[in-house]
C-alpha positions, 0 to 999 in steps of 0.5 A: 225237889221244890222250887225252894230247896232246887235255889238253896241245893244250887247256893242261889237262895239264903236259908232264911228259914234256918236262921229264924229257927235259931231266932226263936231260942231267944225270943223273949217278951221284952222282944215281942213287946218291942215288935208291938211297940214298932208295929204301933209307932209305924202304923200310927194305931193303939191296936188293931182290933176289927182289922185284918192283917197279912203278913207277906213273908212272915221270916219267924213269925214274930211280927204276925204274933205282935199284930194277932196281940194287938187284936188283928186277925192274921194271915202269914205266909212265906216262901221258906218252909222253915220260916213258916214252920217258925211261924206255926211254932209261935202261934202254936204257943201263945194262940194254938188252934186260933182261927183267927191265925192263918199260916201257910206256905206261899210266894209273892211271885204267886199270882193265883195264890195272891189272887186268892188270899183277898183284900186286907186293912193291913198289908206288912212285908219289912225286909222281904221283898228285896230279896225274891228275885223280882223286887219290882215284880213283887212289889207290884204283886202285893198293891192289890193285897191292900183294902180301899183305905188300907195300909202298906207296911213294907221295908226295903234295903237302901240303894248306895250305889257301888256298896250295894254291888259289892254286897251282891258279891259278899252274900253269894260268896256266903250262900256258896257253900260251908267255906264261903260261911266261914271266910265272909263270918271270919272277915265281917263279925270283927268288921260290924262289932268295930262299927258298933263299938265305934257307934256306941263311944260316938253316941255315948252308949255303954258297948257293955250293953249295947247289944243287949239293948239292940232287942229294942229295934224292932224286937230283933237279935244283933247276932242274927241280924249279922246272918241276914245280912250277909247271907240274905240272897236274893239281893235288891235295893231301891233309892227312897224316891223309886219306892215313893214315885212307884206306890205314887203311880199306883193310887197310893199316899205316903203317910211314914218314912224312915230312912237309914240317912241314906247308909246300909240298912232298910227305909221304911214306908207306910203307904195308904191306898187311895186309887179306889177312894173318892 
């Protein structure tokens, strides 16, 4: 039994893989639109032409198809079988037998593989780092993935203090068996269609198509969003000011934040590498 499958068997790991597997059934072209358009907003870039991009945790693959669309040439790689099985599945659609797609199994905690896999104009991780296990040890592992003068994309769940801990116990009770789904599913849907409902009459939204319209963040799915979330362990976070003071000591500049104003979500960074510059 791999390393992967031994953490699913023993509920220590969330099959992000299997949920991505269904992500796929409403993958669309407004949602890949919607991808291109995030990549563009946060990298500050019309396209990508000439320029090289990995994907550190490629989850369904969409975002190294949005970067490949844009003009990139793409490596992805992730440490689920199923993830990077998703990831195949959408370059096998709209880019089959590219040889400027690279997909393939790895882990950020993989230093030989890491050390092997080169330098890139654009390193993107949105969402994952935060749960391997070893989020500090992850992020150090992916600043020498970055070209002189090249980019760091990543994502990283917001520290709120107790309410963070608390989620710990909620995802491990979720990973722990067909049970744990159900009670956390029964409790936690009516919980966040509330919260929405509630965001929407305070933000004069229409709830009738609010969820419909959720494609529009990033191109992802509100329903699967929901699975992530409460089952996506591994589980760390980080206040916006120990990711910048971290990235800071290692020669990076920041030049995008986004921050989810300090509630339950991800901030997310842009960092341009300057340590080997000047």
């Amino acid at each position: 039994m791999t390393g992967h499958a031994a953490e699913i068997s023993k509920s220590e790991r969330f099959e992000f893989g299997a949920n991505w597997t269904r992500f796929l059934s409403v993958l669309d072209e407004e949602r890949i639109e919607q991808a291109k358009k995030s990549l563009k907003q946060m990298l500050g870039v019309e396209d990508m032409e000439g320029k090289s991009f990995i994907d550190v945790g490629s989850g369904s693959g969409l975002f190294s198809l949005a970067a490949r669309m844009l003009g990139a040439k793409v490596h992805s790689f992730d440490y689920d079988p199923k993830s990077v099985a998703c990831t195949k599945e959408l370059r096998h659609r709209y880019f089959s037998d590219d040889p400027n797609w690279k997909v393939e199994e790895g882990s950020v905690l993989d230093k030989d593989y890491l050390n092997g896999l080169g330098q890139f104009d654009i390193v993107y991780s949105w969402g994952v780092l935060h749960h391997t296990g070893q989020m500090w040890q992850a992020l150090a592992n992916v600043t020498p993935l970055v070209a002189k003068g090249g980019k760091l994309f990543i994502a990283i769940y917001n520290d709120q203090g107790g309410t963070s801990r608390r989620w710990i116990i909620v995802k491990k009770i979720y990973c722990s068996g067909w049970l744990g789904r159900f009670m956390m599913k029964l409790l936690f849907y009516p919980y966040f269609a509330l919260g929405r409902a509630v965001a929407d009459v305070l933000k004069r939204r229409n709830p009738f198509t609010s969820y419909g319209e959720y494609k529009k963040s990033r191109g992802m799915s509100v329903i699967h969003d929901w699975v992530d979330w409460l089952g996506g362990y591994p589980f760390e976070v980080a206040k916006p000011e120990e990711i910048f003071d971290f990235f800071h000591a290692n020669g990076f500049t920041l030049l995008r934040l986004k921050t989810c104003a300090g509630g339950l979500g991800c901030n997310e960074f842009v960092f341009v590498n300057k340590a080997s510059e000047g």
